[in-house]
C-alpha positions in Angstrom: 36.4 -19.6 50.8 33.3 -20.1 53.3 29.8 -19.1 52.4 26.5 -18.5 54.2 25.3 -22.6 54.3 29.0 -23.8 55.5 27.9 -25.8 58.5 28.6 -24.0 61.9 28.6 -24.9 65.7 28.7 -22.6 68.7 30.8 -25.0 70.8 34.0 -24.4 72.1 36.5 -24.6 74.9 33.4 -23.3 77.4 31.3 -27.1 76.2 34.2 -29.4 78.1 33.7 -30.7 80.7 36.0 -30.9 83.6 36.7 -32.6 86.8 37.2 -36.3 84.8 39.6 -39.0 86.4 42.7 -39.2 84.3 45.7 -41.0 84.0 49.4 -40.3 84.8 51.8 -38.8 82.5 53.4 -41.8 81.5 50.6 -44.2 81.3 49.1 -41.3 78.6 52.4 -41.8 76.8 52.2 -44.9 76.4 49.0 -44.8 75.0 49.8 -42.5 72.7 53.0 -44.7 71.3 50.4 -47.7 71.8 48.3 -45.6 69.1 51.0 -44.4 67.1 52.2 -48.2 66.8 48.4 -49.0 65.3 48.9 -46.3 63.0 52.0 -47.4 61.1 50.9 -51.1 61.2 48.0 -49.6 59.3 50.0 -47.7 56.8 52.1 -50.8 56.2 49.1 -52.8 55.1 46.8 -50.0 53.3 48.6 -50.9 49.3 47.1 -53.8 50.0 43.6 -52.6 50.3 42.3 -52.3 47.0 43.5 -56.2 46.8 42.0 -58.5 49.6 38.7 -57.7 48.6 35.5 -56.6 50.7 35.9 -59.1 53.2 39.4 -58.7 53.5 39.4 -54.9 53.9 36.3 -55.5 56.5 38.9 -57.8 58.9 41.6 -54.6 58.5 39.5 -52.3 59.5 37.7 -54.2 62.6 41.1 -54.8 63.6 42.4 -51.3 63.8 39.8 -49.0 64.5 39.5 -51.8 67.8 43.0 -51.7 68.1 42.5 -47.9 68.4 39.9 -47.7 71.1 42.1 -50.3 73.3 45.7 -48.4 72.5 43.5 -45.0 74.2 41.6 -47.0 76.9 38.6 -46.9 75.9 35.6 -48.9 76.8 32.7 -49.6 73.6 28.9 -50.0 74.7 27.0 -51.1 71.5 23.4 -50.9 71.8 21.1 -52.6 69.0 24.3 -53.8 67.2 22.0 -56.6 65.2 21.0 -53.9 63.0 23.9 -52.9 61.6 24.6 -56.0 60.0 25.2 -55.7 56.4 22.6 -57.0 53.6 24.4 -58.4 51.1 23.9 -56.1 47.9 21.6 -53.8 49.8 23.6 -50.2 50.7 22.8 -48.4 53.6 23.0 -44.5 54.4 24.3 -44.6 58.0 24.2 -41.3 59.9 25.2 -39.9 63.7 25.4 -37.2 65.7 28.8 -35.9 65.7 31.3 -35.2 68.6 35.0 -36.2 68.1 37.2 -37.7 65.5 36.3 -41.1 67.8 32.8 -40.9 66.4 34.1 -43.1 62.9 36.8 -45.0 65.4 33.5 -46.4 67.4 31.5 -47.2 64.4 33.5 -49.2 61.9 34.9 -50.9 65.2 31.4 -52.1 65.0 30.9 -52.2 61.5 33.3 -51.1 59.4 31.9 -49.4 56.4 33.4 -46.4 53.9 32.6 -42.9 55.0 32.4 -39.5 53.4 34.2 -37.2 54.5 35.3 -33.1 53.6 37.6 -33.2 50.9 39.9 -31.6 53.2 40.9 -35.3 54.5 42.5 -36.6 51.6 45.4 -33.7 52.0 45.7 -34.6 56.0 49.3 -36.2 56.7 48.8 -40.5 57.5 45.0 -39.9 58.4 44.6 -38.7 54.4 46.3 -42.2 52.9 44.0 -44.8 55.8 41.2 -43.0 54.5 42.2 -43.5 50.6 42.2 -46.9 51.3 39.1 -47.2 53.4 37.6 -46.2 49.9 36.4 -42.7 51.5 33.9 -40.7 49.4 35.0 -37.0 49.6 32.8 -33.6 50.2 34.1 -30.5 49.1 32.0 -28.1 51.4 33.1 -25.1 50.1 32.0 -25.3 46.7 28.0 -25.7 46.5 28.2 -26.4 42.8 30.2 -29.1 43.3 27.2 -30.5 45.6 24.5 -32.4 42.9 27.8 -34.1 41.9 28.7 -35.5 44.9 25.2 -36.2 46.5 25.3 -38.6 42.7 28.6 -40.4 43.4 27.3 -41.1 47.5 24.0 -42.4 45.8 25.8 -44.6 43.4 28.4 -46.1 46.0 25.8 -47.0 48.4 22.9 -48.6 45.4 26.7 -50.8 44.2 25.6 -52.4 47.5 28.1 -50.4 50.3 27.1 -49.0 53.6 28.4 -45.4 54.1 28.9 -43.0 57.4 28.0 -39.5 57.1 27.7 -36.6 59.6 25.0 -34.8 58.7 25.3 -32.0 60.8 28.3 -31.1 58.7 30.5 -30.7 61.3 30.8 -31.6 65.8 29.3 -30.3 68.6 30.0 -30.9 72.1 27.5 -33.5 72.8 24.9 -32.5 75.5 23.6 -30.4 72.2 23.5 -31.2 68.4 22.7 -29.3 65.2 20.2 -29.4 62.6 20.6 -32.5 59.9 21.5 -31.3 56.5 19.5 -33.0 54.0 22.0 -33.6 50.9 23.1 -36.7 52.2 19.5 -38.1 52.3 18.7 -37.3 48.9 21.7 -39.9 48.3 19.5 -42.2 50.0 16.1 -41.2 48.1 18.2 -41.8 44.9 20.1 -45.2 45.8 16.9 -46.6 47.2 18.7 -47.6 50.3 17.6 -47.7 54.1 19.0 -44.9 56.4 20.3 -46.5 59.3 20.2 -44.0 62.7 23.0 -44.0 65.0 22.8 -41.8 68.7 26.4 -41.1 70.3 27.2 -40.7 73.9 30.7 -40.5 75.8 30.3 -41.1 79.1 32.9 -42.0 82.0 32.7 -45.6 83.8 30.8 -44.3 86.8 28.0 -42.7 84.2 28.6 -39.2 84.0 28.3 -38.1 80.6 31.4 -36.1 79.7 32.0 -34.1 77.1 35.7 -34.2 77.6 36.5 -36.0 73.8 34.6 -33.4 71.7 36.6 -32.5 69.0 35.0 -29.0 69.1 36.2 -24.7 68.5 39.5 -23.4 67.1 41.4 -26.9 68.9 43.5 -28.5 67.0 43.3 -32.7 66.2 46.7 -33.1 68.4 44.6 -31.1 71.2 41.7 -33.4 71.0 43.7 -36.5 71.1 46.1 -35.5 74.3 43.0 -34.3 76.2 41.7 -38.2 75.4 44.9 -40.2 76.4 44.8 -38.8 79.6 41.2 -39.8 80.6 40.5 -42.3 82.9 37.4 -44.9 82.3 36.1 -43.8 79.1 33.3 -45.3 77.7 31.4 -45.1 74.3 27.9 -45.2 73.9 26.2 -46.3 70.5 22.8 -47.0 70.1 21.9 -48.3 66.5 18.3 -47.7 66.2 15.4 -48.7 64.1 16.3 -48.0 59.9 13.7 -45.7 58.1 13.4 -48.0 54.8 13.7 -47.0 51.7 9.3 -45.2 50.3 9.4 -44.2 53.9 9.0 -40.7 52.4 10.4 -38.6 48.9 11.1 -35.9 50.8 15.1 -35.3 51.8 14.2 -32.7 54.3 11.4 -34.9 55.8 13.8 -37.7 56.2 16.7 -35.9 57.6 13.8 -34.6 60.1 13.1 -38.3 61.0 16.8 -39.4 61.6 18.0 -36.5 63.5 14.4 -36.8 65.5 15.5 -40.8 66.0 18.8 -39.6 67.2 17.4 -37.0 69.3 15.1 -39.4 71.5 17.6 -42.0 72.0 19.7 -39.6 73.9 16.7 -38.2 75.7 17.1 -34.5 74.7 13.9 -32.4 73.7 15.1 -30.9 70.1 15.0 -27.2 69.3 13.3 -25.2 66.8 15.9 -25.7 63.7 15.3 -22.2 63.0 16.3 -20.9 66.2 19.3 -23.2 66.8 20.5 -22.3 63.3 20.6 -18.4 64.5 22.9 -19.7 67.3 25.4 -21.1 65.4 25.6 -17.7 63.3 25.9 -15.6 66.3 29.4 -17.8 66.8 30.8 -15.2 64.1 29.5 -12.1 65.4 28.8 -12.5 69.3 30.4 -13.8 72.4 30.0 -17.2 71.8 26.9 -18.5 73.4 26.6 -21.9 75.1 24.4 -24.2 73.9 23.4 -26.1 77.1 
């Protein structure tokens, strides 16, 4: 069951873009077999996982989250890459706006690294298992209680000396607009003594528009999100790794989930909204005509 602080987005259908060079019919097929063929070379090699060690699972992942991006066509533009090289023994809190299941594809082909994720993951048919083996560290957003608990476990994974992805909007929006930070996932960081590492996200097509075509966004389900993707044409992926906030920067969760998502914000060249106005916006999505956020 929901409650009032379950993350929200107004985004839906009315955020894509359209007008986007695609493919034919059977070249998106293909892809999608292409893909499907990654998957279940993926699932044939995750018991061994928990085996081949750090480095080991580090050369898995690389290999298919890249495999991934090529089987679907699409083009990765790291910016800044240099600073998301792993310390050894130092953790990291590693955070991003969020658009589209792609947004963990992009980063761990960069740098793979475990990710939390909502609990509701684990359950997911083949995605559920990659991600038990990726050594995932699960969210269960519907039950606040459960929250001190897992803000400890994120804290203690990433002082053990591992890198972790998290969303910290709670959940996607289209792209050309973001949400307010939550700040749980940076008390993990307060408490590990770990850098937070910013990450801005962009899709764009080859000629430079930005798109917002692979937003994994509204009521759609993940099979919509993927078709809509294998039949684009020249997609590219923008990721901008930007400056770490070190660990003393500040005590203060809400102050540095304020810095990141400002970080974020800049990169991407978008003038941020009052948080208390955009978070009205996202409630009128349950009572209102959904209203745009562009």
């Amino acid at each position: 069951m929901s409650h009032a602080w379950m993350p929200t987005s107004p985004c839906g259908p009315h955020c894509i873009t359209g007008g986007e060079p695609t493919v034919g019919r059977l070249r998106a097929a293909g892809r999608l077999i292409a893909a499907a063929g990654v998957v279940l070379r993926a699932l044939a090699v995750s018991p061994l996982m928990p085996i081949v060690g750090r480095r080991g699972r580090a050369y898995v992942a690389r290999w298919f989250f890249r495999a991934v991006l090529r089987a679907f066509g699409i083009r990765l533009a790291v910016f800044g890459a240099a600073r998301l090289r792993p310390v050894p023994g130092r953790g990291a809190l590693v955070v991003n706006n969020h658009i589209s299941w792609l947004d963990i594809v992009a980063i761990n082909a960069a740098q793979p690294m475990r990710a939390q994720a909502k609990s509701e993951v684990r359950s997911w048919p083949v995605i559920g298992r990659l991600a038990d083996a990726a050594g995932t560290v699960y969210v269960d957003r519907e039950r606040l209680r459960l929250l001190p608990a897992a803000v400890a476990e994120l804290a203690e994974v990433m002082r053990a000396g591992s890198m972790v992805n998290v969303t910290p909007e709670g959940t996607s929006w289209c792209g050309r607009a973001s949400g307010p930070f939550r700040a749980a996932a940076f008390q993990a960081a307060i408490d590990g003594g770990v850098p937070v590492i910013p990450i801005a996200l962009r899709f764009r097509m080859s000629g430079g528009r930005e798109t917002t075509a692979p937003a994994f966004i509204g009521d759609e389900t993940l099979i919509d999100s993927i078709l809509r993707v294998a039949r684009l044409r020249g997609l590219v992926m923008e990721m901008h790794v930007l400056d770490e906030l070190p660990p003393g920067r500040t005590t203060s969760r809400r102050e540095l989930a304020a810095l990141a998502e400002a970080s974020i914000s800049s990169a991407l060249g978008r003038v941020q909204l009052p948080r208390q106005r955009r978070l009205r916006s996202a409630v009128r999505k349950d009572t209102r005509t959904p209203v745009s956020p562009h």
